[in-house]
KEMARSE-739938 format. One record per atom (N, C-alpha, C): residue number from 0; residue in one letter; z, y, x; atom name. Coordinates in nm, 4 decimals. Example, Ala and Ser with C-alpha at 12.3 -4.5 7.8 and 13.67 -1.06 7.14 Angstrom:
residues 2
{0, 'A', {0.7800, -0.5690, 1.3190}, 'N'}
{0, 'A', {0.7800, -0.4500, 1.2300}, 'CA'}
{0, 'A', {0.7800, -0.3300, 1.3200}, 'C'}
{1, 'S', {0.7080, -0.2250, 1.2850}, 'N'}
{1, 'S', {0.7140, -0.1060, 1.3670}, 'CA'}
{1, 'S', {0.7870, 0.0030, 1.2900}, 'C'}
This chain:
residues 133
{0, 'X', {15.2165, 5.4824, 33.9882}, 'N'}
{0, 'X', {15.2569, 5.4297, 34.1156}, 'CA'}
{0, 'X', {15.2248, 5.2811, 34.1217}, 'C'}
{1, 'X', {15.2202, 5.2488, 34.2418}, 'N'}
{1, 'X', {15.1841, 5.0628, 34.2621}, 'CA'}
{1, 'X', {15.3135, 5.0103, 34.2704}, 'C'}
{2, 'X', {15.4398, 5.0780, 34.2491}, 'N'}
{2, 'X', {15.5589, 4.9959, 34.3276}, 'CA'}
{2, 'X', {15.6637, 4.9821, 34.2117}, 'C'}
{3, 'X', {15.7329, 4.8920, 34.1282}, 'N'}
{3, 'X', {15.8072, 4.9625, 34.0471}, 'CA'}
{3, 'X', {15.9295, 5.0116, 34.1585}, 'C'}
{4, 'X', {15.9991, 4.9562, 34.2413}, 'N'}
{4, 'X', {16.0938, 5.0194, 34.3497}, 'CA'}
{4, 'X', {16.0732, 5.1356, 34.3801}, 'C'}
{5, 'X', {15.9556, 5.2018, 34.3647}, 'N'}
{5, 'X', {15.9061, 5.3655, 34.4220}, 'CA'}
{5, 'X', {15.9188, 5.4146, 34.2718}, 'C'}
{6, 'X', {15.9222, 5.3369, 34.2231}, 'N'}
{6, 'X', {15.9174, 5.4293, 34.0445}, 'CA'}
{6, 'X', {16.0868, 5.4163, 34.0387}, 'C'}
{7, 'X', {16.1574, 5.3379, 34.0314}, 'N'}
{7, 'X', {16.3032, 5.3472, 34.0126}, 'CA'}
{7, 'X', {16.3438, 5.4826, 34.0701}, 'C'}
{8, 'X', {16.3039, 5.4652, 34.2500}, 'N'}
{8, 'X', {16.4157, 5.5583, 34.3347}, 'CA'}
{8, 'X', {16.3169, 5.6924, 34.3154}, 'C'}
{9, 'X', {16.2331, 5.7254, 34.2815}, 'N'}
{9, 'X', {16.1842, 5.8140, 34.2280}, 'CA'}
{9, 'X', {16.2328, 5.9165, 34.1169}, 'C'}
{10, 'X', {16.2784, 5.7838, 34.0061}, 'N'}
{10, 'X', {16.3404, 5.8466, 33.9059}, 'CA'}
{10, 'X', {16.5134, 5.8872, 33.9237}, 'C'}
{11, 'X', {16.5563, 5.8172, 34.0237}, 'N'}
{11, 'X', {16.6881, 5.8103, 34.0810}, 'CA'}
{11, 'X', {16.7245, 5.9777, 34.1525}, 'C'}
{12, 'X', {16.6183, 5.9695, 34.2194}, 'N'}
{12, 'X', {16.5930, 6.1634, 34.3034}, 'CA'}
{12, 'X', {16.5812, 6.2406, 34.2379}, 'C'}
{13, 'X', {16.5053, 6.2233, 34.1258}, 'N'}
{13, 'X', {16.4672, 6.3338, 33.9885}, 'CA'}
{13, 'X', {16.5449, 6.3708, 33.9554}, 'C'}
{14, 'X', {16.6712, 6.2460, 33.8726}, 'N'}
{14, 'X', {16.7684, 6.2513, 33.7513}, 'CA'}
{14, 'X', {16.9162, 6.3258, 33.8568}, 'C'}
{15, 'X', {16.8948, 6.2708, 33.9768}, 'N'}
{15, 'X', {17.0353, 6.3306, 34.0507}, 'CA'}
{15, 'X', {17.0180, 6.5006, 34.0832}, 'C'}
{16, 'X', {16.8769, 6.5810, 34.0417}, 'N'}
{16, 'X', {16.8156, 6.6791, 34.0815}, 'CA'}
{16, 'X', {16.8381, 6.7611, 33.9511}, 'C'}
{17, 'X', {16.9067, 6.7128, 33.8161}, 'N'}
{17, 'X', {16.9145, 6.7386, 33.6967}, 'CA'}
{17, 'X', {16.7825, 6.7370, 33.6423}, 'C'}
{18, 'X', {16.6353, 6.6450, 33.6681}, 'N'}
{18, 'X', {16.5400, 6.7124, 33.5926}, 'CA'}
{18, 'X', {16.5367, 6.5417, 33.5044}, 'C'}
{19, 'X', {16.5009, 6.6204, 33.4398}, 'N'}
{19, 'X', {16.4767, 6.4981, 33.2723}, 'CA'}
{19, 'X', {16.3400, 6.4005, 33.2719}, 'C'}
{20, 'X', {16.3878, 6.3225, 33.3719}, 'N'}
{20, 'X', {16.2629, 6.2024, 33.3698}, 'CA'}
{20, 'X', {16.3220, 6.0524, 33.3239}, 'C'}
{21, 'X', {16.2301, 5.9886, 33.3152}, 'N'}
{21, 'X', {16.2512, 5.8726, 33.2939}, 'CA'}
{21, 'X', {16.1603, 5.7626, 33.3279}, 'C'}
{22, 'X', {16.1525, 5.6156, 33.4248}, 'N'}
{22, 'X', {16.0681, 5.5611, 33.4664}, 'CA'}
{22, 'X', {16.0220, 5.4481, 33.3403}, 'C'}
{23, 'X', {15.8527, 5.4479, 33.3728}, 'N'}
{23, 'X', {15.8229, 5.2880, 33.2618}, 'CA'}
{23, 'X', {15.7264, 5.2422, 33.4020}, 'C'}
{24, 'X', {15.7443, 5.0956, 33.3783}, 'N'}
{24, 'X', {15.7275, 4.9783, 33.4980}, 'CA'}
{24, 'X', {15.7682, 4.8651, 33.4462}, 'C'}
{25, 'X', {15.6680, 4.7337, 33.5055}, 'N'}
{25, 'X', {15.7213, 4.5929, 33.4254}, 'CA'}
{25, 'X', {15.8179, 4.5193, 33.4568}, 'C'}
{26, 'X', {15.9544, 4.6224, 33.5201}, 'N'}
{26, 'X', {16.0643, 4.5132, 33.5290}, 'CA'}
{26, 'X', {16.1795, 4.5846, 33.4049}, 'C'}
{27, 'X', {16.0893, 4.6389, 33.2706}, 'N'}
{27, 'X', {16.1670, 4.6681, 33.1913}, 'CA'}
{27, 'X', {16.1383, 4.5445, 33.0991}, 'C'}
{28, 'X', {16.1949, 4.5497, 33.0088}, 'N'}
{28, 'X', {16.2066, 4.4973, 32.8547}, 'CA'}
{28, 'X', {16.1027, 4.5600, 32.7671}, 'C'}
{29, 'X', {16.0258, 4.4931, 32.6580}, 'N'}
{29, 'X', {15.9791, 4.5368, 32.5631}, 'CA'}
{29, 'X', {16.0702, 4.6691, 32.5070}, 'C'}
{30, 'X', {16.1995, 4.6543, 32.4518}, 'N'}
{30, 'X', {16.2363, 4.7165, 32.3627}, 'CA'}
{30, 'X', {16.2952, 4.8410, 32.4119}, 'C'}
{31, 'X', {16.3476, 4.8354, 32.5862}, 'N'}
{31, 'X', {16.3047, 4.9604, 32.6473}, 'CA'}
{31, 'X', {16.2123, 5.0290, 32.7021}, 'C'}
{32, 'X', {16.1117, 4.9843, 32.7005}, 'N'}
{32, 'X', {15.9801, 5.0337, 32.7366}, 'CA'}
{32, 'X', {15.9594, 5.1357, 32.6364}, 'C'}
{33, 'X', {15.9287, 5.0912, 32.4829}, 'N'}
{33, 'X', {15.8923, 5.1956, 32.3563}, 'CA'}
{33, 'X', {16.0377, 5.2419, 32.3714}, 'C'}
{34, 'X', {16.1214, 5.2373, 32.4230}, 'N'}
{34, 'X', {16.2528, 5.3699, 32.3716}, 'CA'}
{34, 'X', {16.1806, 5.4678, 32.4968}, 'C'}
{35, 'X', {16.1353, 5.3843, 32.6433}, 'N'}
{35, 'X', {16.1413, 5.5075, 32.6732}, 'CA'}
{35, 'X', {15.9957, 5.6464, 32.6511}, 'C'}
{36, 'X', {15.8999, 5.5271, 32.6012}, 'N'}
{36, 'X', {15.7760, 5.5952, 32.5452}, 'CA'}
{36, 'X', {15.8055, 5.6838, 32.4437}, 'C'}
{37, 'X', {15.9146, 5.6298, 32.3492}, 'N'}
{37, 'X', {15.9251, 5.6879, 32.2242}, 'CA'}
{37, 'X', {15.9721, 5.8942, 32.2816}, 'C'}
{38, 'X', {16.0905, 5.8187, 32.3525}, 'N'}
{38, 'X', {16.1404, 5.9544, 32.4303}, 'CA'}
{38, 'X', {16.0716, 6.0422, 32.5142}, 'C'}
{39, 'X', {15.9898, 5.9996, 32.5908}, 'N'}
{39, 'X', {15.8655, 6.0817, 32.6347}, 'CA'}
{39, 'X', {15.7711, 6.1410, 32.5248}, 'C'}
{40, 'X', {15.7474, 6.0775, 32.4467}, 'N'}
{40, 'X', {15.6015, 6.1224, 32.3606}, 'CA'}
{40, 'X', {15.7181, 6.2399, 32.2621}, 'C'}
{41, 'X', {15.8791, 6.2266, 32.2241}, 'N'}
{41, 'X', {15.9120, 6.3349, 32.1682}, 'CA'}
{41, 'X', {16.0061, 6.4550, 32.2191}, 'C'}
{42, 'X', {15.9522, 6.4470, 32.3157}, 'N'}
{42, 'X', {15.9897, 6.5586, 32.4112}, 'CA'}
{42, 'X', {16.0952, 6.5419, 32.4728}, 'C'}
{43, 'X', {16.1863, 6.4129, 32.4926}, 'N'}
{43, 'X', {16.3287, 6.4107, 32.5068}, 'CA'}
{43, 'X', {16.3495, 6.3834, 32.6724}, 'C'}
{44, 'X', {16.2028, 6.3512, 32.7025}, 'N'}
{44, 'X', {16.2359, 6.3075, 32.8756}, 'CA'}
{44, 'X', {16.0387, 6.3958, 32.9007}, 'C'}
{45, 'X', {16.1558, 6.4561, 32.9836}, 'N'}
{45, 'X', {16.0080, 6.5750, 33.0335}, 'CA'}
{45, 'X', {15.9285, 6.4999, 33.1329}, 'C'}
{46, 'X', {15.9629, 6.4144, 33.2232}, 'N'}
{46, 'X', {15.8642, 6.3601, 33.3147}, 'CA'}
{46, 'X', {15.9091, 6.2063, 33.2624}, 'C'}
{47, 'X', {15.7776, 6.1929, 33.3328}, 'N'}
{47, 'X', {15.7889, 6.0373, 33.2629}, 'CA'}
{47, 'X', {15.7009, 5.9239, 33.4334}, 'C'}
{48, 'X', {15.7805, 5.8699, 33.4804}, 'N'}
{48, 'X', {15.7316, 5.8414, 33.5832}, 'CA'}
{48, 'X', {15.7004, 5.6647, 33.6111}, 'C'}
{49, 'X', {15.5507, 5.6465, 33.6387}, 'N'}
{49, 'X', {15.5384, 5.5599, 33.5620}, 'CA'}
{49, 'X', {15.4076, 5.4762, 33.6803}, 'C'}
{50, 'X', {15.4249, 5.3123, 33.6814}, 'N'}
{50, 'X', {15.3716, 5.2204, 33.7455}, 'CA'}
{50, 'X', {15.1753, 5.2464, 33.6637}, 'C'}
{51, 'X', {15.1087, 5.1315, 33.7755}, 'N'}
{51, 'X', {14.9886, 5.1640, 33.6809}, 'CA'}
{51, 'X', {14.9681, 5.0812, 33.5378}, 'C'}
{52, 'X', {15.0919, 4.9877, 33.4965}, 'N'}
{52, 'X', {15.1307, 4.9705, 33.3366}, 'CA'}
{52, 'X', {15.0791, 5.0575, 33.2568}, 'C'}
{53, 'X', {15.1205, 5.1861, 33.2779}, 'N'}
{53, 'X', {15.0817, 5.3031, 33.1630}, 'CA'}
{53, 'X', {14.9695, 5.3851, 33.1923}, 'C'}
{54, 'X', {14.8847, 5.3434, 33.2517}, 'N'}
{54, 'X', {14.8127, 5.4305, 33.3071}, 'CA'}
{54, 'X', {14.6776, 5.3761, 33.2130}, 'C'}
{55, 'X', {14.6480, 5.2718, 33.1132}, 'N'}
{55, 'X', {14.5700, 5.2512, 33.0321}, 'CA'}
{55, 'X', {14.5816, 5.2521, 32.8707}, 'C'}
{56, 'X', {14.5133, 5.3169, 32.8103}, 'N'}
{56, 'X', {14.5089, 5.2955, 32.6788}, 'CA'}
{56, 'X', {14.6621, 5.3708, 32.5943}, 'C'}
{57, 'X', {14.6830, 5.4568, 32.6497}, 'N'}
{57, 'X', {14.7838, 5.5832, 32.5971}, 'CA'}
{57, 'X', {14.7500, 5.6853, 32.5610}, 'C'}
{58, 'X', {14.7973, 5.7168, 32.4113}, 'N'}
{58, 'X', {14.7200, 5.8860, 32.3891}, 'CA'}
{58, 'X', {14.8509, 5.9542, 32.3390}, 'C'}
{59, 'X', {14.8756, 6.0093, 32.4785}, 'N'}
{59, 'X', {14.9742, 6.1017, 32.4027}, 'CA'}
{59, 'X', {14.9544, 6.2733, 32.4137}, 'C'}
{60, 'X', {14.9713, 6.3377, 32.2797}, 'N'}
{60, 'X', {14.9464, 6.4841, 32.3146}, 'CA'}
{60, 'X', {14.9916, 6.5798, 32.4606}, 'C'}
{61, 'X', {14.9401, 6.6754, 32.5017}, 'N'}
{61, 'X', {15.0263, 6.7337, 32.5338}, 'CA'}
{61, 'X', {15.0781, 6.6800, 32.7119}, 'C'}
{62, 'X', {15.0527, 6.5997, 32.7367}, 'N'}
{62, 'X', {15.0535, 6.5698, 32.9369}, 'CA'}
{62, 'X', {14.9395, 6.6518, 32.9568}, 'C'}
{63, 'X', {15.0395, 6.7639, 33.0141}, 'N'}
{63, 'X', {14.9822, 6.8599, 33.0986}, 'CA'}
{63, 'X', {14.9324, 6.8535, 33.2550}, 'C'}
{64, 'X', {15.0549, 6.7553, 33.3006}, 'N'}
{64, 'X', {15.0206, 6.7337, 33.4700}, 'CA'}
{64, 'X', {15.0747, 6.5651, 33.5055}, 'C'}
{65, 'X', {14.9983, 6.5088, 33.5765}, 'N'}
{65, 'X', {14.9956, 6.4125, 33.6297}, 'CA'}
{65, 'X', {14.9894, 6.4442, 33.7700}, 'C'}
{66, 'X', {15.0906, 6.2911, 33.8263}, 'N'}
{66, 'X', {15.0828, 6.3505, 33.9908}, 'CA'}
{66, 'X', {15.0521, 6.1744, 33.9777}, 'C'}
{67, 'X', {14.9588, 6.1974, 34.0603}, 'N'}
{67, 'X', {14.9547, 6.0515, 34.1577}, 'CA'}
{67, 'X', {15.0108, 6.0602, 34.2751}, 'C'}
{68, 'X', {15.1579, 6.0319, 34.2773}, 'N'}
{68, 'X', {15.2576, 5.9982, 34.4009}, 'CA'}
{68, 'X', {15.1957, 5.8799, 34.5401}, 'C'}
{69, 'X', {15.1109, 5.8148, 34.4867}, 'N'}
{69, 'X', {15.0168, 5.7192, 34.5706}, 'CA'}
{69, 'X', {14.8899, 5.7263, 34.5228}, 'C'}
{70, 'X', {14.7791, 5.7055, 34.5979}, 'N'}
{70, 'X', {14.6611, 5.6548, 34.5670}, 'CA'}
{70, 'X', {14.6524, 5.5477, 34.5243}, 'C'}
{71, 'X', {14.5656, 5.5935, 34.3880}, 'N'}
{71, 'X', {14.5262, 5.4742, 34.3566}, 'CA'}
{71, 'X', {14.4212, 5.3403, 34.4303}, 'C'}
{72, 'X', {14.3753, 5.2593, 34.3612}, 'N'}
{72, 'X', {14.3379, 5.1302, 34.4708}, 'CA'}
{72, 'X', {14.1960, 5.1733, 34.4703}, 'C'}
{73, 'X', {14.1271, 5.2876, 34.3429}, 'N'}
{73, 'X', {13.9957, 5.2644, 34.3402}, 'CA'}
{73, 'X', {13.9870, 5.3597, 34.1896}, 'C'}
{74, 'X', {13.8572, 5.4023, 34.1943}, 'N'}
{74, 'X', {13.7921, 5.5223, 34.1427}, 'CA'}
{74, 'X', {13.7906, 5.4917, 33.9631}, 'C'}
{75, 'X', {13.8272, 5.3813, 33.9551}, 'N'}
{75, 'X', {13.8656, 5.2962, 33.8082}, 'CA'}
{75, 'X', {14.0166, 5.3869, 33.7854}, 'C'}
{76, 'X', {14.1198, 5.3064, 33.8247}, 'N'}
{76, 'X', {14.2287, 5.3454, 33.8457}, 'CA'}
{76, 'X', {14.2769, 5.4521, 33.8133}, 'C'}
{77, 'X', {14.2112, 5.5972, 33.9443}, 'N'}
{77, 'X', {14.2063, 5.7000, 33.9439}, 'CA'}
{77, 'X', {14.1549, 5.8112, 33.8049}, 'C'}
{78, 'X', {14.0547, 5.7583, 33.7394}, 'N'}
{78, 'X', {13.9953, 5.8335, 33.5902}, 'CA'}
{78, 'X', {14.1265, 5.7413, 33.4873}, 'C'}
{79, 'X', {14.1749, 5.6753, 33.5023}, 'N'}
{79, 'X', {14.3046, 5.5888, 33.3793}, 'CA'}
{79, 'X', {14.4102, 5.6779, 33.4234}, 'C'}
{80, 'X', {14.4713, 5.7021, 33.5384}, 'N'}
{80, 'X', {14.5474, 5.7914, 33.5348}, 'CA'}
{80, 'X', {14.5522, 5.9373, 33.5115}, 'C'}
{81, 'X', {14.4120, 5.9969, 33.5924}, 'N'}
{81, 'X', {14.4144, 6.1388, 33.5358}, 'CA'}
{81, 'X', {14.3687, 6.1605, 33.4036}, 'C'}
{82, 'X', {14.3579, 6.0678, 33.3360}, 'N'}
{82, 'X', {14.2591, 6.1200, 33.1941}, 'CA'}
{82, 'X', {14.3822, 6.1020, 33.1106}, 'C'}
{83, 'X', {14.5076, 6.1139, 33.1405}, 'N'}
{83, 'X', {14.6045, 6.1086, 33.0907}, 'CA'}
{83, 'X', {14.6010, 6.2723, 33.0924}, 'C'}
{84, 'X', {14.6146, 6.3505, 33.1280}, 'N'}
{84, 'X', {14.6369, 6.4789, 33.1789}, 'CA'}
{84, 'X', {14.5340, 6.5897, 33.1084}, 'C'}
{85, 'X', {14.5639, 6.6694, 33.0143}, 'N'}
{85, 'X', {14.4320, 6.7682, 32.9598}, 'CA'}
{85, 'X', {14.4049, 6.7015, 32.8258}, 'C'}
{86, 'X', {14.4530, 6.6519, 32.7333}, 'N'}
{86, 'X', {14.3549, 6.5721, 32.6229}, 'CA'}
{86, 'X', {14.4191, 6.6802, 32.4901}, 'C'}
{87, 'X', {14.3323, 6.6227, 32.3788}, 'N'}
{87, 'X', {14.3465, 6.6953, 32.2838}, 'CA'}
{87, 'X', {14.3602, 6.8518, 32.2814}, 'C'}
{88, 'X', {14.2886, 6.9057, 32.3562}, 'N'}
{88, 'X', {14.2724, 7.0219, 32.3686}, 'CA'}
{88, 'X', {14.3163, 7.1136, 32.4154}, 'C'}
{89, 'X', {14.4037, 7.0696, 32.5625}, 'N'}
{89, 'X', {14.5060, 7.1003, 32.6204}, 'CA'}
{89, 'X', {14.4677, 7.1292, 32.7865}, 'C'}
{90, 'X', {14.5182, 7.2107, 32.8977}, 'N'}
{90, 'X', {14.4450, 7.2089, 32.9791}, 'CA'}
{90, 'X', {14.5415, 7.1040, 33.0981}, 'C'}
{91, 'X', {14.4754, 7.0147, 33.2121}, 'N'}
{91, 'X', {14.5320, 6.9596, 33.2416}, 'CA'}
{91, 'X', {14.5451, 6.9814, 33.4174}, 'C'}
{92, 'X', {14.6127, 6.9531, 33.4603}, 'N'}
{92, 'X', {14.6538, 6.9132, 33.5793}, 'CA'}
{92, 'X', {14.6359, 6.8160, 33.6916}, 'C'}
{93, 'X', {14.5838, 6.7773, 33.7656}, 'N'}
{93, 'X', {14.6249, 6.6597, 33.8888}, 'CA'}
{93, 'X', {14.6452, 6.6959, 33.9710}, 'C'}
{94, 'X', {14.7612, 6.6185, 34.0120}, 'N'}
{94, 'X', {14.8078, 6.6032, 34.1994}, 'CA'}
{94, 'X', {14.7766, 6.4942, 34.2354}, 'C'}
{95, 'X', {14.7243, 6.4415, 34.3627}, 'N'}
{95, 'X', {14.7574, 6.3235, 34.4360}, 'CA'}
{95, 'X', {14.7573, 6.3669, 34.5500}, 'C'}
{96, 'X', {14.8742, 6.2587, 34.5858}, 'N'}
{96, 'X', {14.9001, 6.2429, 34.7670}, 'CA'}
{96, 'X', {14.8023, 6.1398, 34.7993}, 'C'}
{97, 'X', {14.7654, 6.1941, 34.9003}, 'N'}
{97, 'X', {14.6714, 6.0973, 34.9761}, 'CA'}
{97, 'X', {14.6979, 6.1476, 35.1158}, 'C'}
{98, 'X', {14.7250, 6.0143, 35.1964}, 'N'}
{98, 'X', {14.7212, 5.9942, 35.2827}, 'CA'}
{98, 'X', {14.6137, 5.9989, 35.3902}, 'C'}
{99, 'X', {14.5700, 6.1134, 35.4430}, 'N'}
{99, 'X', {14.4517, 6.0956, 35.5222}, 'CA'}
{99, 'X', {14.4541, 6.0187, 35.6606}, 'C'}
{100, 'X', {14.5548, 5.9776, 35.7074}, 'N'}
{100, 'X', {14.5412, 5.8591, 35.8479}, 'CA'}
{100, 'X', {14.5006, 5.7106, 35.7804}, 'C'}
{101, 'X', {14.5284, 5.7263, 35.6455}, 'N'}
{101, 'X', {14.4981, 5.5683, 35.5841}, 'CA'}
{101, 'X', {14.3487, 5.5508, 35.5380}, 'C'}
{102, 'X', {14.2752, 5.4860, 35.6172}, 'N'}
{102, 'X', {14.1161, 5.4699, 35.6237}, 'CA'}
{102, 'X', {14.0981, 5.4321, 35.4512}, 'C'}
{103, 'X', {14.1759, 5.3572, 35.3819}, 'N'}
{103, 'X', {14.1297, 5.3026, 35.2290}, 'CA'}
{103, 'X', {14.1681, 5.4337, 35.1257}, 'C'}
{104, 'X', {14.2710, 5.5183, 35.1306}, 'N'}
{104, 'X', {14.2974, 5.6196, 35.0267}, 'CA'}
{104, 'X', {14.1804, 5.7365, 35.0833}, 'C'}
{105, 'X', {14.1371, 5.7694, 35.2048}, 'N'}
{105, 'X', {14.0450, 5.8283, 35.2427}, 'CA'}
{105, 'X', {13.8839, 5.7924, 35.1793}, 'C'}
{106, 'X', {13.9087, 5.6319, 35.2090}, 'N'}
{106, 'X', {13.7934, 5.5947, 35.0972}, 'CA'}
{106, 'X', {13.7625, 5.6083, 34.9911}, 'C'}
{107, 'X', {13.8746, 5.5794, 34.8759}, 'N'}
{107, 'X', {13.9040, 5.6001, 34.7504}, 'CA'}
{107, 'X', {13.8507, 5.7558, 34.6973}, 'C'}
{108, 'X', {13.9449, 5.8371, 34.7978}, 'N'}
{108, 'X', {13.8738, 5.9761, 34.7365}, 'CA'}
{108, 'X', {13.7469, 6.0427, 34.7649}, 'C'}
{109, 'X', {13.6575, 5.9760, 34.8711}, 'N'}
{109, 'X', {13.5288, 6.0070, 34.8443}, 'CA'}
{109, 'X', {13.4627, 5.9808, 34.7349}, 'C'}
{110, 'X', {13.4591, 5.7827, 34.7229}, 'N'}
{110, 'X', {13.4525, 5.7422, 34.5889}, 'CA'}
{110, 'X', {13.4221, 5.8407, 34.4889}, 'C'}
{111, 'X', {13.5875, 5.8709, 34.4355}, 'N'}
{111, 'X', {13.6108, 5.9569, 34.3286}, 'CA'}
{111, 'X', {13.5520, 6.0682, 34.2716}, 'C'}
{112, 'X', {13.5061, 6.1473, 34.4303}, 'N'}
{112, 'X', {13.4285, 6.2396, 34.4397}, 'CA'}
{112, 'X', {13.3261, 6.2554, 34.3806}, 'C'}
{113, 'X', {13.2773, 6.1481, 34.4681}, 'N'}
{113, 'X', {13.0790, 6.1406, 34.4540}, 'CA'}
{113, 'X', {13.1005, 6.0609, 34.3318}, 'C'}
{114, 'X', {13.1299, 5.9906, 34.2793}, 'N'}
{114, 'X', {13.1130, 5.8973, 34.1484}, 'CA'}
{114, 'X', {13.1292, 6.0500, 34.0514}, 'C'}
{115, 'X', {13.2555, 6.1026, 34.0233}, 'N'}
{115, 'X', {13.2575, 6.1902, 33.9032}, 'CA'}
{115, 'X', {13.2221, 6.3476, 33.9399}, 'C'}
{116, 'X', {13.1249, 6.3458, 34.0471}, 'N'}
{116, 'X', {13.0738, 6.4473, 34.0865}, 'CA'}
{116, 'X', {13.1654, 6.6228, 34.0956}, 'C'}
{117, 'X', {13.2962, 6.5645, 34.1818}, 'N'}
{117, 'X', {13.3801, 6.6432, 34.1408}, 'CA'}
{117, 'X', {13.4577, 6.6982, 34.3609}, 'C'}
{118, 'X', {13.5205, 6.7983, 34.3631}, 'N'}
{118, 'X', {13.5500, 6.8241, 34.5096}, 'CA'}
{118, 'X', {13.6804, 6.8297, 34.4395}, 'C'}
{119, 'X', {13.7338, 6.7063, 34.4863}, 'N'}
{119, 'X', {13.9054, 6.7583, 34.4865}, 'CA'}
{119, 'X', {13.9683, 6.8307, 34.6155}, 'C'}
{120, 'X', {13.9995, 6.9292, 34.5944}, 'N'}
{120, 'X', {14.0847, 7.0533, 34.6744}, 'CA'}
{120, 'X', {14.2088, 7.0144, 34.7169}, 'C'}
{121, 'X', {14.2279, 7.0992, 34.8351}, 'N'}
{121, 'X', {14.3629, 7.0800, 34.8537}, 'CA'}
{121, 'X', {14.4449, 7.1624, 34.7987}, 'C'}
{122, 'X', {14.5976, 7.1388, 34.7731}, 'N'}
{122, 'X', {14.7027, 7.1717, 34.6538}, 'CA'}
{122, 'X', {14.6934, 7.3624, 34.6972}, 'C'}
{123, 'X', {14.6977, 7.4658, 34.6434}, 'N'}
{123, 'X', {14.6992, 7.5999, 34.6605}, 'CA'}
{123, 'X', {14.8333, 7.6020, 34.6703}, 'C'}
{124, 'X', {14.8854, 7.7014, 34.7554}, 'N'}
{124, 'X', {14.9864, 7.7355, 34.7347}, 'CA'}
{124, 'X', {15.0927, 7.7851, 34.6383}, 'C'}
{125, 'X', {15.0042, 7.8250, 34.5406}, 'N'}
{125, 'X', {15.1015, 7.8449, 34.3908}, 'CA'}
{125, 'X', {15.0000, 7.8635, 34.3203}, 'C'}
{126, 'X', {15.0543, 7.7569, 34.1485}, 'N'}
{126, 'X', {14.9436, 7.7519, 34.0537}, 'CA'}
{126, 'X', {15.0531, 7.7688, 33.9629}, 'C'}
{127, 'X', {14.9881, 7.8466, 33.8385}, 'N'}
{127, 'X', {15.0367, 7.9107, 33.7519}, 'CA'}
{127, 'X', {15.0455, 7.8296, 33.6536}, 'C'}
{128, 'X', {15.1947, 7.8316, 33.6320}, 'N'}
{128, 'X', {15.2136, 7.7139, 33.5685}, 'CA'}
{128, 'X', {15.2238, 7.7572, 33.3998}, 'C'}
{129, 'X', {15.1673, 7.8685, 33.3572}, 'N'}
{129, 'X', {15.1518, 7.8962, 33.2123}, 'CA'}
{129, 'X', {15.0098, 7.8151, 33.1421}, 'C'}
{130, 'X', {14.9076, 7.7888, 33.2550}, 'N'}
{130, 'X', {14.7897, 7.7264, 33.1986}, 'CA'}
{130, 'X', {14.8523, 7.5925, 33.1767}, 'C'}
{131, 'X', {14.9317, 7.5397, 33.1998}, 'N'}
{131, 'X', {15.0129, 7.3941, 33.2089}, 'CA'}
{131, 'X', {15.0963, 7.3478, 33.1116}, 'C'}
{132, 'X', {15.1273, 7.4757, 33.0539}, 'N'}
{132, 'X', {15.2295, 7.4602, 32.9712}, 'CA'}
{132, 'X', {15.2029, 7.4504, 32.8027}, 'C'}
């Protein structure tokens, strides 16, 4: 996400929903940041919802699905966040919302397109969430 405020009340809707997330964004602390990495990477917080801070230079097993809750700014961006998703031999996932009245996230995902020679689809109505798991 671009906002840490959209990452807080994000995680605020989740956690009141009983589901086991936890936000990382730079209005934490060093020493909660790795508690809450630590707790994500060992299974202790199932979603992990997170500014574009974490969206570089993380290898953690096992992220099955990534949602981009916003568009990203640009086709850079966009491969740092989804390449989080599918690694080590795992199959992966993306969502993003995109806004199609907004002329720049409309831009972005052509970009994305034609750069990684790829048609992102719109969401199916139900995906089986055993390839995910």
């Amino acid at each position: 996400m671009k906002s840490v405020t959209r990452t807080v009340e994000l995680e605020r809707v989740l956690s009141s929903n009983n589901i086991q997330c936890s936000s990382f964004h730079a209005g934490l602390n060093q020493t909660e940041r790795l508690s809450r990495f630590t707790d994500f990477k060992e299974n202790k917080s199932k979603v992990l919802i997170a500014t574009d801070l974490f969206a570089r230079g993380i290898d953690i097993g096992k992220v099955n699905v990534v949602i981009n809750y916003d568009m990203p700014e640009n086709s850079d961006q966009y491969l740092h966040r989804v390449g989080r998703a599918g690694r080590f031999g795992t199959k992966g996932l993306t969502i993003t919302f995109v806004n199609p009245e907004i002329e720049k996230e409309r831009q972005v995902l052509e970009e994305v397109q034609k750069r990684f020679e790829v048609k992102i689809e719109t969401l199916p109505q139900s995906i089986d969430k055993r390839l995910y798991m």
